[in-house]
SERO-4910 file (N, C-alpha, C, O; in steps of 0.05 Angstrom, whole numbers):
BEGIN
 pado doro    nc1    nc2    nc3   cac1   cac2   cac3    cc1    cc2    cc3    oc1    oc2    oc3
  Unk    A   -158   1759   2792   -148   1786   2794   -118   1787   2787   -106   1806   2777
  Unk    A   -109   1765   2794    -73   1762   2793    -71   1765   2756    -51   1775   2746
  Unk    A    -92   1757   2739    -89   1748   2708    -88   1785   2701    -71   1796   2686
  Unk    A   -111   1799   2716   -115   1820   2703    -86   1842   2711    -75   1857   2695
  Unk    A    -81   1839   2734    -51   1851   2736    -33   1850   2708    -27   1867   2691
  Unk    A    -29   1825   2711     -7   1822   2686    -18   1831   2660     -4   1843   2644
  Unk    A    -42   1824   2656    -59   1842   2625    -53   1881   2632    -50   1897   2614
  Unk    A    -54   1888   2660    -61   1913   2658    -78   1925   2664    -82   1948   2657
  Unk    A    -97   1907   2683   -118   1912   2694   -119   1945   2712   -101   1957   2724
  Unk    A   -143   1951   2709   -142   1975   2716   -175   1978   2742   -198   1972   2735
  Unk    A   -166   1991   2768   -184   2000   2773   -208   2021   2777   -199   2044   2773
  Unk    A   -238   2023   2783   -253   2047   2781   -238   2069   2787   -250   2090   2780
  Unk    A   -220   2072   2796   -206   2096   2809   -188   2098   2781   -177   2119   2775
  Unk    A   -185   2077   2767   -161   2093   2742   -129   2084   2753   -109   2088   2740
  Unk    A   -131   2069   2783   -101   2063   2792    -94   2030   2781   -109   2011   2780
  Unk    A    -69   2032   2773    -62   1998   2764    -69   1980   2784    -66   1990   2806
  Unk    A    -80   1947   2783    -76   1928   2791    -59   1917   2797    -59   1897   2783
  Unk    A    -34   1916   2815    -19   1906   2821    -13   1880   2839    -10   1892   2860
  Unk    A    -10   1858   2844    -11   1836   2851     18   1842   2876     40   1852   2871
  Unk    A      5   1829   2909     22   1836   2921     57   1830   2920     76   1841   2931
  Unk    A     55   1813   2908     84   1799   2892     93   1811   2879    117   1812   2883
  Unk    A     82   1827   2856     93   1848   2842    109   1870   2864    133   1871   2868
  Unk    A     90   1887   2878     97   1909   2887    127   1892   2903    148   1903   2899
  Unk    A    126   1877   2914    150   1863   2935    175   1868   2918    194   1881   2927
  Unk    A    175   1859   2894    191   1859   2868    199   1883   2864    223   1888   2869
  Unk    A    184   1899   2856    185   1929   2853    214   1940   2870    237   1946   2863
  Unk    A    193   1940   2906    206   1941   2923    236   1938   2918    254   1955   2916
  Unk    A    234   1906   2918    267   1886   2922    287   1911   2902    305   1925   2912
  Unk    A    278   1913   2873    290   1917   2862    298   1954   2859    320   1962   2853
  Unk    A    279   1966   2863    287   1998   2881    311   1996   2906    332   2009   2902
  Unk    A    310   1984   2926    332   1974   2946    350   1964   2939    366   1962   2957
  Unk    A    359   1952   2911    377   1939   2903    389   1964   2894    407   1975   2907
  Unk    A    378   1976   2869    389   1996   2858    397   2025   2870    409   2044   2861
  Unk    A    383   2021   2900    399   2043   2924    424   2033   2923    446   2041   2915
  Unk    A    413   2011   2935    449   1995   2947    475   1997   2935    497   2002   2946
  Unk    A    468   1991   2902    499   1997   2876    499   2019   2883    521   2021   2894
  Unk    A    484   2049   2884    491   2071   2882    506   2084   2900    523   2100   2895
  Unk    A    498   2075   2926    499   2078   2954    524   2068   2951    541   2086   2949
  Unk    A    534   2039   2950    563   2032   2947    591   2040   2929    616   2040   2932
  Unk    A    570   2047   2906    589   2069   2886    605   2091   2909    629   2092   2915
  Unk    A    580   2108   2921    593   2131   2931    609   2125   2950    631   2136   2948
  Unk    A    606   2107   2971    625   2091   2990    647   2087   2977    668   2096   2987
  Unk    A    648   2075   2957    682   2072   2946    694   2092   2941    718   2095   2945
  Unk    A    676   2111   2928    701   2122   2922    704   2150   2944    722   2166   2943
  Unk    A    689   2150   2957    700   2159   2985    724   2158   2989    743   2173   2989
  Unk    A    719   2126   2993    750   2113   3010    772   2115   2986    796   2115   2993
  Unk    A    769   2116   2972    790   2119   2950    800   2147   2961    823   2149   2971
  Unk    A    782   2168   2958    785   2200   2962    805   2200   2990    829   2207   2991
  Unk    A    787   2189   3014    802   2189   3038    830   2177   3039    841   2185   3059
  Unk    A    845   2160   3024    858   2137   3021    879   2157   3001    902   2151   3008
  Unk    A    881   2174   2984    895   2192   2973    895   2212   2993    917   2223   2998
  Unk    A    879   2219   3004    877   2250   3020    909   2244   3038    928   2260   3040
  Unk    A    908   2210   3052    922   2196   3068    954   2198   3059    974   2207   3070
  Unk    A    948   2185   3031    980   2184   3016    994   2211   3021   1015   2213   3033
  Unk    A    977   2232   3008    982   2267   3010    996   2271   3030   1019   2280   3030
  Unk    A    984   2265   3050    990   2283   3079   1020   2258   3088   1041   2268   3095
  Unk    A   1018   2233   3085   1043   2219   3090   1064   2234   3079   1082   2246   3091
  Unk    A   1057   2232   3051   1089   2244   3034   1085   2274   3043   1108   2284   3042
  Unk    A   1072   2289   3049   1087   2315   3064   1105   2312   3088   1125   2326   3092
  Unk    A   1094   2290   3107   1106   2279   3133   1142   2276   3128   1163   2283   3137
  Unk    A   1131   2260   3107   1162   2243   3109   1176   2254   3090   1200   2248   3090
  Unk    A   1167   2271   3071   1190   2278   3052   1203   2301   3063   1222   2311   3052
***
């Protein structure tokens, strides 16, 4: 069954054969590609928050 996955195997229902290792993979790699995006926005948050910071200093002190 694992050979026909990788050929493309297909079941009576018409849904792909997927081999449970595959889907894990899948998985891993969907959660990975949250995570960069997810951390993208985190940065530059803090970047945002971190100027918002500078802003309000130099009003303070100038």
């Amino acid at each position: 069954m694992l050979l026909r996955a990788r050929r493309g195997g297909v079941t009576a229902a018409g849904r792909a054969v997927v081999s449970p290792h595959e889907r894990s993979r899948i998985t891993r790699r969907a959660v990975a590609t949250a995570m960069r995006y997810l951390s993208t926005i985190v940065g530059c948050a803090c970047l945002l928050l971190a100027a918002i910071c500078i802003a309000i200093a130099c009003q303070v002190f100038i």
